[in-house]
C-alpha positions as CSV (number, residue, x, y, z in Angstrom):
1,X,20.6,-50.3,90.9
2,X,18.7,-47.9,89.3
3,X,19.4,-44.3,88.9
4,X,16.5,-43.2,90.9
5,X,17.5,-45.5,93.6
6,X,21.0,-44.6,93.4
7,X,20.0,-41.0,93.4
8,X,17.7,-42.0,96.3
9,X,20.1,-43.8,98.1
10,X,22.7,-40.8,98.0
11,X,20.0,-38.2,99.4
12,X,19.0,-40.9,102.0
13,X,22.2,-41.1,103.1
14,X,23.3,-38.0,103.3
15,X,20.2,-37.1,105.5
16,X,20.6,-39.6,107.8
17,X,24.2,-37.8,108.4
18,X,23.6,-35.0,109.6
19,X,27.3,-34.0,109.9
20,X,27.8,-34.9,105.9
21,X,27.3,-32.4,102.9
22,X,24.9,-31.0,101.6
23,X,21.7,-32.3,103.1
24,X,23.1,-32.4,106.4
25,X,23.6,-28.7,106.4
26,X,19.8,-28.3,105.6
27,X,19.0,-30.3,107.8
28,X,20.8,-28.9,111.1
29,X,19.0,-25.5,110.4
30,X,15.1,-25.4,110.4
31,X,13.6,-22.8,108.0
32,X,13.1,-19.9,109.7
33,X,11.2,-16.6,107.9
34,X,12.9,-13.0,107.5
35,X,10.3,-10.5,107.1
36,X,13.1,-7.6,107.5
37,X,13.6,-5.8,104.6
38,X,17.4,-7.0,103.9
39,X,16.7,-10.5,103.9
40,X,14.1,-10.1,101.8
41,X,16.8,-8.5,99.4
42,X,19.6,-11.0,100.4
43,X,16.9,-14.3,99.7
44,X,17.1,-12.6,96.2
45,X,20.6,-12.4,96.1
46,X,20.5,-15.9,96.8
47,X,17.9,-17.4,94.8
48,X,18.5,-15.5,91.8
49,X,21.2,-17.8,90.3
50,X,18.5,-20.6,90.2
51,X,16.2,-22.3,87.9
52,X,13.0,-20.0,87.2
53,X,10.6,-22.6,88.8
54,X,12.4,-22.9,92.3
55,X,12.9,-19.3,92.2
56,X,9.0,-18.7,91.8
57,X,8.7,-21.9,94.6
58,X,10.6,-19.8,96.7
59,X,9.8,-16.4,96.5
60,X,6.0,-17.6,96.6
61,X,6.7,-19.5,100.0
62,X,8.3,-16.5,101.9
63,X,11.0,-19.2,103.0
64,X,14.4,-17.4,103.3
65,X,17.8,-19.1,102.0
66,X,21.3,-18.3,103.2
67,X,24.3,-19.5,101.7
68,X,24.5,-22.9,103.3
69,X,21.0,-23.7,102.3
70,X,21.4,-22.8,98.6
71,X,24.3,-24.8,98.1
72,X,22.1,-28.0,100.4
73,X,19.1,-26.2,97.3
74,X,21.8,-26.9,94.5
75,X,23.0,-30.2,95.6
76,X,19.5,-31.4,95.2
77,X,18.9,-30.0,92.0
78,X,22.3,-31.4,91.0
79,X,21.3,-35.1,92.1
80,X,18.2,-34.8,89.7
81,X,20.1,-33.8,87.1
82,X,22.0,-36.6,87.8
83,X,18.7,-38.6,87.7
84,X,17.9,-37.4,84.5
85,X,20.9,-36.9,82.5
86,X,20.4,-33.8,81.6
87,X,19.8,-30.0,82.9
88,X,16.6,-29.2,84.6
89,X,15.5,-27.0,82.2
90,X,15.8,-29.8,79.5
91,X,13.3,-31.7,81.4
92,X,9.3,-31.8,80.9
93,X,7.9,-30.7,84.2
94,X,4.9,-33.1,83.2
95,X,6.2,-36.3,82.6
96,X,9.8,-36.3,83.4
97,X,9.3,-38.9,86.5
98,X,6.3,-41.0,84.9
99,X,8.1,-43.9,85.5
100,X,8.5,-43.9,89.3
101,X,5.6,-46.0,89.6
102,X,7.3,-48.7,88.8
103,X,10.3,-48.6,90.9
104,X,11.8,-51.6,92.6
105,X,11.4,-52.1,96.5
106,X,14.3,-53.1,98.2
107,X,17.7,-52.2,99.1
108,X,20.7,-51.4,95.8
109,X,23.0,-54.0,95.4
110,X,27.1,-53.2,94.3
111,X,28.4,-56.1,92.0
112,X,32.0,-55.6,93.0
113,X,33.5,-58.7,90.8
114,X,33.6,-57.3,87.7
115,X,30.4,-55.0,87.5
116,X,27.9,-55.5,84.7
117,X,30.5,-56.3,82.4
118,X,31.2,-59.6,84.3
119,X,27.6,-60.6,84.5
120,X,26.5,-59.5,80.7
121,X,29.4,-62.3,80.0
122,X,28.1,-64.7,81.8
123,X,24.4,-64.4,80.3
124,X,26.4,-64.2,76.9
125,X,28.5,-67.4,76.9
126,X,28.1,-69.3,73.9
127,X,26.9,-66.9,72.3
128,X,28.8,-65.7,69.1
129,X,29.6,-61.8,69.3
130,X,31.9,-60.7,66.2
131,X,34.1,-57.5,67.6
132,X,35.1,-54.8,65.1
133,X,32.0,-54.6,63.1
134,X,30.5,-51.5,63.6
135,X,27.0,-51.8,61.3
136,X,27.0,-49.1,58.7
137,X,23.5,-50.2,57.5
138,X,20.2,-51.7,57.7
139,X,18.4,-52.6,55.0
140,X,14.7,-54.5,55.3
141,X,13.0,-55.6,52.5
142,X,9.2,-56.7,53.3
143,X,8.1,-57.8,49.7
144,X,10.2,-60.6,49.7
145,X,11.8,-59.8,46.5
146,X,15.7,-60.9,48.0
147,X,14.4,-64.5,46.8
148,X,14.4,-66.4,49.9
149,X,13.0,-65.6,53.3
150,X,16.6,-65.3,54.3
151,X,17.9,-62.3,52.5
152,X,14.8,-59.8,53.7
153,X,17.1,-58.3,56.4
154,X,20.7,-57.2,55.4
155,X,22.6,-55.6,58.1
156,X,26.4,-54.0,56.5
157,X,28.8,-53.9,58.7
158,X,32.7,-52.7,58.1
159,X,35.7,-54.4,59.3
160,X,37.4,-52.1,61.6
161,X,40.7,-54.6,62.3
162,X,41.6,-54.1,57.8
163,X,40.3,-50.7,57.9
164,X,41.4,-48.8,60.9
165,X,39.5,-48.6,64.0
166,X,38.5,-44.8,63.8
167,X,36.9,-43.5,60.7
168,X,35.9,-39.8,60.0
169,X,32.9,-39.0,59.4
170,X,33.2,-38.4,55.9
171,X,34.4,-41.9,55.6
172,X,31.9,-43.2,57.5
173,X,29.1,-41.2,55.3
174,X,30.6,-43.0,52.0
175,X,30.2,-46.5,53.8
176,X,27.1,-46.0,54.4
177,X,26.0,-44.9,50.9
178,X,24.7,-47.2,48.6
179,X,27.1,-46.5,46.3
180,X,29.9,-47.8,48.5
181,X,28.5,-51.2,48.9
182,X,31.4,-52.6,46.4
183,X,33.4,-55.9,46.8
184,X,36.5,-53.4,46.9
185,X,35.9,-52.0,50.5
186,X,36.0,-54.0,53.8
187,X,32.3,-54.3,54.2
188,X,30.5,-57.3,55.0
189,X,26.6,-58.3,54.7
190,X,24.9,-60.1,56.9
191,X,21.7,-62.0,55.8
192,X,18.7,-62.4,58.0
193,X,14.7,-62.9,58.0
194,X,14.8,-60.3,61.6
195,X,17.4,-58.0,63.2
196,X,16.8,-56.5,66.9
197,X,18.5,-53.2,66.6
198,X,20.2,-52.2,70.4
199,X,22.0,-49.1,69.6
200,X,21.6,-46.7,72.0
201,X,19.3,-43.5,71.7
202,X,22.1,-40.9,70.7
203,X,22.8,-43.3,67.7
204,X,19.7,-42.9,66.5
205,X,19.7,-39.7,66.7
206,X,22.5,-39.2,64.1
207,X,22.2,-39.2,60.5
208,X,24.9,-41.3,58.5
209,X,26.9,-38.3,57.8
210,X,27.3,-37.9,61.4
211,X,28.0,-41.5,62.3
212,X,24.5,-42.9,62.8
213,X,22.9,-45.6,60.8
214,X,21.3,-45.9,57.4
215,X,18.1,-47.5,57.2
216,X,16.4,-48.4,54.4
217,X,13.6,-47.9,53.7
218,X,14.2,-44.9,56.8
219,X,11.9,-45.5,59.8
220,X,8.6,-44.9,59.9
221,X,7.4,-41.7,60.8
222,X,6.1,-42.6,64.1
223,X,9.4,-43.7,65.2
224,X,11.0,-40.8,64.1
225,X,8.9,-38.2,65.9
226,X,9.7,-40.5,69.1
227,X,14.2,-40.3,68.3
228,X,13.5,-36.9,67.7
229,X,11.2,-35.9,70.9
230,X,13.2,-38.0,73.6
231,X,16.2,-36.4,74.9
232,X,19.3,-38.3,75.4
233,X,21.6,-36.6,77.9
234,X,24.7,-37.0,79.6
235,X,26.6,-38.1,83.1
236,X,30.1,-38.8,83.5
237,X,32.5,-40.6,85.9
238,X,36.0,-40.0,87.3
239,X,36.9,-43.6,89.4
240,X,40.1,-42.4,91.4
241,X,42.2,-44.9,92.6
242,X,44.4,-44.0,95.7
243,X,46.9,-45.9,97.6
244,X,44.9,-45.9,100.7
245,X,41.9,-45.0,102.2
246,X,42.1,-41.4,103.5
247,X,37.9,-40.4,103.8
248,X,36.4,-41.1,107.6
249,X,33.2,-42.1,106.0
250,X,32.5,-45.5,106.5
251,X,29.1,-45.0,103.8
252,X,28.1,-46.0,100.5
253,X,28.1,-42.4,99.2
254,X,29.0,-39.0,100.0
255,X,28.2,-35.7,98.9
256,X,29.9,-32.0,98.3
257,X,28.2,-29.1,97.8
258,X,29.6,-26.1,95.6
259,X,29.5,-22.7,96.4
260,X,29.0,-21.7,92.7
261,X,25.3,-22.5,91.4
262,X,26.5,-22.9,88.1
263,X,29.3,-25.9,89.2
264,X,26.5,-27.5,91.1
265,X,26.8,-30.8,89.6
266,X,31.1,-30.6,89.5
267,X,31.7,-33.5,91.5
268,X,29.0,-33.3,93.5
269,X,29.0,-37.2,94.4
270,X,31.4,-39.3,95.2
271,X,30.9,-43.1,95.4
272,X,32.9,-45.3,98.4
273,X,34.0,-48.2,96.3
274,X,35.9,-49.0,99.4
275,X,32.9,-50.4,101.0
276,X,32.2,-52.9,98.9
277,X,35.2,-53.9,96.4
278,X,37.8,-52.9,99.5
279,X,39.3,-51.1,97.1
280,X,40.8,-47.4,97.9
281,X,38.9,-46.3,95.3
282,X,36.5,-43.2,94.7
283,X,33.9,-42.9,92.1
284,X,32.9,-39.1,91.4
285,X,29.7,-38.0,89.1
286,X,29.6,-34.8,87.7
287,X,26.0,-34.6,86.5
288,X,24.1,-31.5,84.1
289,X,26.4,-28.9,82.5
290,X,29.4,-30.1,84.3
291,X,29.4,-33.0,82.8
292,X,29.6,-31.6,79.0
293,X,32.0,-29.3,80.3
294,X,34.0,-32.3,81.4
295,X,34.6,-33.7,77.8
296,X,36.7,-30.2,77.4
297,X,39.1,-31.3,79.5
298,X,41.6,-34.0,79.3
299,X,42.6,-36.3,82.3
300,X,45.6,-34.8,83.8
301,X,42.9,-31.3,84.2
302,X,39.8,-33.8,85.8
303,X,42.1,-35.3,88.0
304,X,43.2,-32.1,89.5
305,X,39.5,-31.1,89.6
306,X,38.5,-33.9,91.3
307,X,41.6,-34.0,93.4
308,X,40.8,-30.1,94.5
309,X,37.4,-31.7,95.2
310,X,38.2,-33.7,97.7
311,X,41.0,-31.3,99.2
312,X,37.6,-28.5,99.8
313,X,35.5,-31.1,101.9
314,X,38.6,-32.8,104.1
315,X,41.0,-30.2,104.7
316,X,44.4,-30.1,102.5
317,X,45.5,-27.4,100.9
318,X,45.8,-26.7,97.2
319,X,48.4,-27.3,94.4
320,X,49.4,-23.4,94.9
321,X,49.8,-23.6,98.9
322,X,46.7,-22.2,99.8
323,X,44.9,-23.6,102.3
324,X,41.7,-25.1,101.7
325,X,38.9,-26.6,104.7
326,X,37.9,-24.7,107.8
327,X,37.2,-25.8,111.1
328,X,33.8,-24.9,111.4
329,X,31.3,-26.3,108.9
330,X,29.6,-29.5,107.9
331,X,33.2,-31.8,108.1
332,X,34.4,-29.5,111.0
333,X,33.5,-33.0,113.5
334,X,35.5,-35.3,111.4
335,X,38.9,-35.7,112.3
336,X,41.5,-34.1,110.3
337,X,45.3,-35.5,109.0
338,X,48.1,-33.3,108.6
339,X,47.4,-31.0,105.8
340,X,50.1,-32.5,103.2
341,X,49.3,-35.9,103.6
342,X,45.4,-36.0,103.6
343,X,44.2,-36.4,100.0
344,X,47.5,-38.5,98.4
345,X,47.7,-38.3,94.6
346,X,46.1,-41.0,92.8
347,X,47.7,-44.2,91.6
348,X,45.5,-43.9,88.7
349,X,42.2,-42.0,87.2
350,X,39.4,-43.4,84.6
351,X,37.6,-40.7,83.0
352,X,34.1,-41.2,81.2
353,X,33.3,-38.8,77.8
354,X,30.3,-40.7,77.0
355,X,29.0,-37.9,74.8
356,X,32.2,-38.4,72.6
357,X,31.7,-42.0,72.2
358,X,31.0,-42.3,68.8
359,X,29.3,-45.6,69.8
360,X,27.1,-43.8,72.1
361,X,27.0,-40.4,72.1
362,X,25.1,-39.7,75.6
363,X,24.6,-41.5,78.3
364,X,20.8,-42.8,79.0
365,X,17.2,-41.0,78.0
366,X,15.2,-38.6,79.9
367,X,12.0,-36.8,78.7
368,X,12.7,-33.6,77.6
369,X,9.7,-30.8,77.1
370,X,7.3,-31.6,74.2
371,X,7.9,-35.7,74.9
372,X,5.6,-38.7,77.3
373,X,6.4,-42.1,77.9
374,X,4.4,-42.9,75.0
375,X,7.8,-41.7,73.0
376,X,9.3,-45.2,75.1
377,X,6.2,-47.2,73.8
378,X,6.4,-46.6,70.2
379,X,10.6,-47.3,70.3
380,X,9.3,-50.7,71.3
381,X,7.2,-51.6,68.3
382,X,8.7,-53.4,65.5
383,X,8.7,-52.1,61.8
384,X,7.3,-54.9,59.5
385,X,7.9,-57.6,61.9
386,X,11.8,-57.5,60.7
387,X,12.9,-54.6,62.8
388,X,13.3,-55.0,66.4
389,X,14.2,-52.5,69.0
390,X,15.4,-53.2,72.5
391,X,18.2,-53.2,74.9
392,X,21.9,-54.1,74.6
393,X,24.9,-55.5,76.1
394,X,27.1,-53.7,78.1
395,X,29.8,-51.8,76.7
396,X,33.0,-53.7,77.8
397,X,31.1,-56.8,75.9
398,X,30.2,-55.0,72.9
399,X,33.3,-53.1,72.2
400,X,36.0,-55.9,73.3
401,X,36.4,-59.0,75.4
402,X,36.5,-58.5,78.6
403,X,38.4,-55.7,80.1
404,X,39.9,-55.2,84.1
405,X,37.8,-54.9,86.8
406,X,38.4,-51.1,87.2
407,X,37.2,-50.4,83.6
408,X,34.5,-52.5,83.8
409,X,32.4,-51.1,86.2
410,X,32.4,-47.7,83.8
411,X,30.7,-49.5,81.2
412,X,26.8,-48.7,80.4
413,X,23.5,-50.6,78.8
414,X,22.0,-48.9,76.0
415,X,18.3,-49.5,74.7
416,X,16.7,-48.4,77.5
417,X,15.1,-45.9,75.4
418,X,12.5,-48.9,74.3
419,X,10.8,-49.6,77.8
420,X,8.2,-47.2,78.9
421,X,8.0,-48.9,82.6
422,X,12.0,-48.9,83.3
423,X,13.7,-45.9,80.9
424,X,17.3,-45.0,81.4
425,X,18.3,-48.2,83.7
426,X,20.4,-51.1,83.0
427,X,17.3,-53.3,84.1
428,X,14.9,-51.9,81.6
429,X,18.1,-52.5,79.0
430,X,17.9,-55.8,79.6
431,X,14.4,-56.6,79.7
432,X,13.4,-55.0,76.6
433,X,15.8,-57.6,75.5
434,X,14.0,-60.5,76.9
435,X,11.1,-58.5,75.6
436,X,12.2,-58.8,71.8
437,X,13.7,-62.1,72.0
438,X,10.3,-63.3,73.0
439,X,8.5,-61.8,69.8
440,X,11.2,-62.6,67.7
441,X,10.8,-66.5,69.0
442,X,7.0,-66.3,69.0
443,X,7.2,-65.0,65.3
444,X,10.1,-67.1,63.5
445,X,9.9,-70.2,66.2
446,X,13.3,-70.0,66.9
447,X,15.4,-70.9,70.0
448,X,17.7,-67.7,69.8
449,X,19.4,-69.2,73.0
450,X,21.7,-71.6,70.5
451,X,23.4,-68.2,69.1
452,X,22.1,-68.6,65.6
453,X,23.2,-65.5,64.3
454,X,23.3,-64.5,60.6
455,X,26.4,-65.0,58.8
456,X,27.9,-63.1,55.6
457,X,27.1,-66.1,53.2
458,X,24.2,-67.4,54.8
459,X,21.0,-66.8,56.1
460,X,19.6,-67.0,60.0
461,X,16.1,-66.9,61.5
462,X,17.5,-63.3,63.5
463,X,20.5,-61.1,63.8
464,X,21.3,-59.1,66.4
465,X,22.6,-55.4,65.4
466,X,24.4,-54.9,69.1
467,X,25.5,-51.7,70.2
468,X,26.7,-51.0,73.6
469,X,27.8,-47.9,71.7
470,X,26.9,-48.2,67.9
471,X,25.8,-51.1,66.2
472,X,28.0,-54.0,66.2
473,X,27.5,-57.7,65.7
């Protein structure tokens, strides 16, 4: 599903409940106008803590908020974000949904056995994928001066399992010097006539020093304008997994509201694995500045978050004793459990930090001010016919084999920064894949469905430098 639909999905339902959250607050109370001097001053009050342009949209349309409909105001603002992957003020009002013409009809679908993880393995059997390579370096060579068509693509790569899986940065900027390229550190090169490059946008973004990749010669201009104009942003996930099911909702999603404008996007969604895995599970999304805030944390603190979360909307009462919940209010027609026993602790908690994954640093593109799609459509061209951009596997499959069902379905597709029709979803990942593999085969006649990859002593018709983070093999 993409994040659109999912973000969609989770308005739609919450609308159609009109007992439920956020929207269903807005939508039991009709706007009605204040012309009396101290609403006029209180719909400032209230508005004030928003972004400039819904402030100007709302002072301009006399409409009058009170607290319940700024917080149903935030939520949606919160579930853009969400859409986006980044703050509202990050965005470009111009172009910052250009893609919705090409949405998908028809319902989302869950893939409860194993997520995308389980599927991106399936589409990858037989294929040879070489773990704990992280690719340190490009280097392309177009005047066939390597001697044979084999050597005019060498991608290095380091071997993580002699060296240590974690490297500074300093490290790392050595490695990928030319200098360092010695017999006497664990670096291999890989010899190829083209390499499709799947690394995800906030790679790209980094210079070696800072754990990106060297290419050589660098990118063409074009291509660097586009890194540098697109904005890579950031969502994060919390999958709580409780010993039973203790939410009356019997939907696909359900939505909290904050009363603090700035927390808008603290948990604001929670996902009812329940419904389809029949797991007692909960998947929450913290979306815009909460979500970099998040990374500050560590997991005992985002638990308790999310655990105090949950305790607001159903009723139980805090760590300190205080009770939290009231009986009036959007859950107020939901039955309630005795207080202690309502939201149980956790069996377990999963916490995303995808903007300190040094394999991905962010979470999916969005078009921040001064970018267009256009940015997507020049990601897509290749440099010299040796140097392909697309999308990537998931990842669970790029980082390991394959891990538990409850880690899986936290993994992500990068490359979707390469597809102007379908940016920042795991479909356009995967079909600027099918995209490159076509114009690699159309190019070099090859069948790239027999796995011939390139090999340290040996040369292949294409390589593959796969990142479902940074670049690996």
């Amino acid at each position: 599903m993409g994040r659109r639909a999912e973000q969609a999905a989770a308005a739609g339902e919450l609308r159609r409940d009109p007992g439920r959250g956020a929207a269903g607050a807005a939508r039991r109370h009709r706007h009605r106008h204040r012309h009396h001097r101290h609403h006029c001053h209180r719909h400032f009050l209230l508005t004030s803590s928003l972004p400039s342009p819904p402030q100007r949209q709302l002072k301009q349309s006399g409409a009058w908020l009170d607290a319940r409909r700024r917080r149903a105001l935030n939520w949606h603002l919160a579930n853009l974000e969400f859409a986006n992957a980044a703050n509202l003020s990050a965005l470009s009002a111009e172009h910052w949904d250009q893609d919705d013409v090409n949405e998908y009809a028809g319902d989302h679908a869950v893939l409860p056995d194993g997520g995308y993880g389980a599927l991106l393995h399936k589409l990858a059997a037989g294929i040879e994928v070489r773990y704990h390579s992280p690719v340190v370096a490009i280097e392309s060579r177009d005047d066939g001066s390597a001697g044979s068509a084999g050597e005019l693509i060498r991608v290095v790569t380091m071997d993580e399992v002699h060296y240590g899986t974690r490297l500074e940065h300093e490290e790392r900027r050595l490695l990928a010097s030319p200098a360092a390229l010695t017999p006497l550190l664990p670096l291999q090169v890989h010899k190829a006539e083209a390499v499709i490059v799947t690394v995800p946008l906030g790679v790209l973004k980094r210079t070696p020093d800072e754990g990106g990749i060297r290419f050589e010669p660098p990118l063409p201009p074009a291509h660097l304008s586009a890194i540098s104009r697109l904005g890579f942003g950031l969502l994060n996930k919390v999958a709580l997994f409780f010993p039973k099911v203790f939410w009356p909702h019997q939907t696909d999603f359900f939505g909290r509201t904050a009363r603090d404008p700035k927390q808008r996007g603290r948990f604001f969604l929670f996902f009812n694995l329940h419904q389809s895995s029949g797991q007692p599970a909960l998947l929450a999304l913290i979306a815009g500045s909460a979500a970099q805030d998040l990374e500050k944390l560590d997991d005992d603190d985002v638990a308790n978050e999310a655990l105090d979360a949950l305790r607001t909307m159903f009723g139980k009462v805090r760590r300190d004793g205080t009770r939290l919940g009231s009986a009036h209010g959007p859950m107020a027609h939901l039955p309630r459990l005795p207080a202690l026993l309502q939201v149980p602790k956790p069996k377990k908690v999963i916490v995303t930090r995808w903007g300190d994954d040094e394999y991905a640093y962010g979470s999916y593109s969005h078009i921040q001010v001064g970018a267009s799609g256009r940015d997507y459509h020049t990601l897509e061209q290749p440099v010299n016919h040796r140097l392909y951009f697309a999308g990537a596997r998931s990842r669970s499959l790029a980082r390991s084999p394959p891990a538990p069902w409850s880690e899986r379905h936290l993994g992500t597709a990068s490359g979707e920064h390469t597809i102007e029709e379908h940016p920042a979803t795991v479909v356009g990942a995967h079909l600027s894949g099918l995209r490159a593999a076509r114009k690699v085969h159309k190019r070099y006649q090859t069948t790239l469905s027999q796995g011939s990859g390139a090999s340290p002593d040996g040369a292949a018709a294409s390589s593959s430098a796969n990142g479902g983070g940074r670049a690996r093999r």
